[in-house]
C-alpha positions in Angstrom: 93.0 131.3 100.6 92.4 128.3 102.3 93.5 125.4 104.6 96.8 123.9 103.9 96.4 121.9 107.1 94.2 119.4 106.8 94.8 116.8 109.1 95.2 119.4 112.4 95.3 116.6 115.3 97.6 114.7 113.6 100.1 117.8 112.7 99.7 118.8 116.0 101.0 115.6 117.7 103.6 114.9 114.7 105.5 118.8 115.2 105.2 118.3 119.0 102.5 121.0 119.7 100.4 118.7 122.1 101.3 119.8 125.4 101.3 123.6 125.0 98.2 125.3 125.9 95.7 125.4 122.8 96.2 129.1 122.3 99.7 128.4 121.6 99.1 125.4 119.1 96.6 127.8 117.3 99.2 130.2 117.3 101.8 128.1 115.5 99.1 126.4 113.5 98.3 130.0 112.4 102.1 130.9 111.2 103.0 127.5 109.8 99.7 128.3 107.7 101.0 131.4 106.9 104.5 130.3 106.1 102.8 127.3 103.9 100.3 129.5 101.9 103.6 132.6 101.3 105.7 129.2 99.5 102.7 128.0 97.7 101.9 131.5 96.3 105.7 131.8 95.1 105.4 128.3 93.9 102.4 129.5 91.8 104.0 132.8 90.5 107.0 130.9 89.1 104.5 129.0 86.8 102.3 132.2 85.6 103.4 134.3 83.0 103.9 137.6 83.2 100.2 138.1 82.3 99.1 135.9 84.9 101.3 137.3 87.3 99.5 140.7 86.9 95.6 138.8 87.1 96.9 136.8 90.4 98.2 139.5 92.1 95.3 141.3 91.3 92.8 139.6 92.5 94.6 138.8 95.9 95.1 142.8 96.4 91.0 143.1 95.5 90.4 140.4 98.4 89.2 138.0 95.7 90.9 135.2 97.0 88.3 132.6 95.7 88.6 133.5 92.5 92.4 134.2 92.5 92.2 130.2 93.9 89.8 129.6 91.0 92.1 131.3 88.5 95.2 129.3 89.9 93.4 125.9 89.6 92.6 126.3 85.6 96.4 128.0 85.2 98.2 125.5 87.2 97.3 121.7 86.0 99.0 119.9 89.5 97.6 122.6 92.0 96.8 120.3 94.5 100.0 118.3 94.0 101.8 121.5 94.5 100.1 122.7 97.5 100.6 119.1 99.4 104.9 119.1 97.9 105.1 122.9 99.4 103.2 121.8 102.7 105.0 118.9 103.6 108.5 120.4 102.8 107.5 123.3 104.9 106.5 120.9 107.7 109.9 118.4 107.4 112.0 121.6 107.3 110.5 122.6 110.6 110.5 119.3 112.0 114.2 118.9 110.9 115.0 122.6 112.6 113.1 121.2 115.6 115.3 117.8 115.8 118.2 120.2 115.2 117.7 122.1 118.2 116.8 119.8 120.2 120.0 117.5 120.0 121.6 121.2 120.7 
């Protein structure tokens, strides 16, 4: 849909990415994204009904992703809350797994 990751030089530097090569970074960037926009989408489902669910789903599977984003903005009041609570737990859960394995 669209970028969860706003502030790229400073994620880059904070989750260690800086001295890979910059196909690499792009690479993770391009996952994380991934992973962030999957947990946002569930997030989003939990709050639809069942009737919404149907409409979302729909509109992503039609490649109408702007007005699937459109339909989740006027359906879910804290959106943007949401999206930046799912995007910065994703990021401190991999930042946590990365301090984990690195004291390993």
């Amino acid at each position: 849909m669209t970028s969860f990751l706003a502030d790229i030089p400073k994620l880059v530097q904070e989750l260690g990415f800086e001295p890979l090569p910059a196909e690499k970074r792009t690479e993770y960037l391009l996952s994380l994204e991934e992973i962030i926009s999957s947990r946002v989408n569930v997030a989003v489902l939990e709050r639809l009904s069942e009737e919404g669910h149907s409409l979302f789903i729909s509109l992503i599977e039609q490649g109408r992703d702007e007005d699937a984003l459109t339909y989740v903005r006027e359906q879910v009041a804290d959106f943007a809350d949401l999206v930046r609570r799912v995007a910065g737990e994703a990021i401190e859960e991999f930042l946590f797994l990365k301090k984990k394995h690195a004291t390993q």
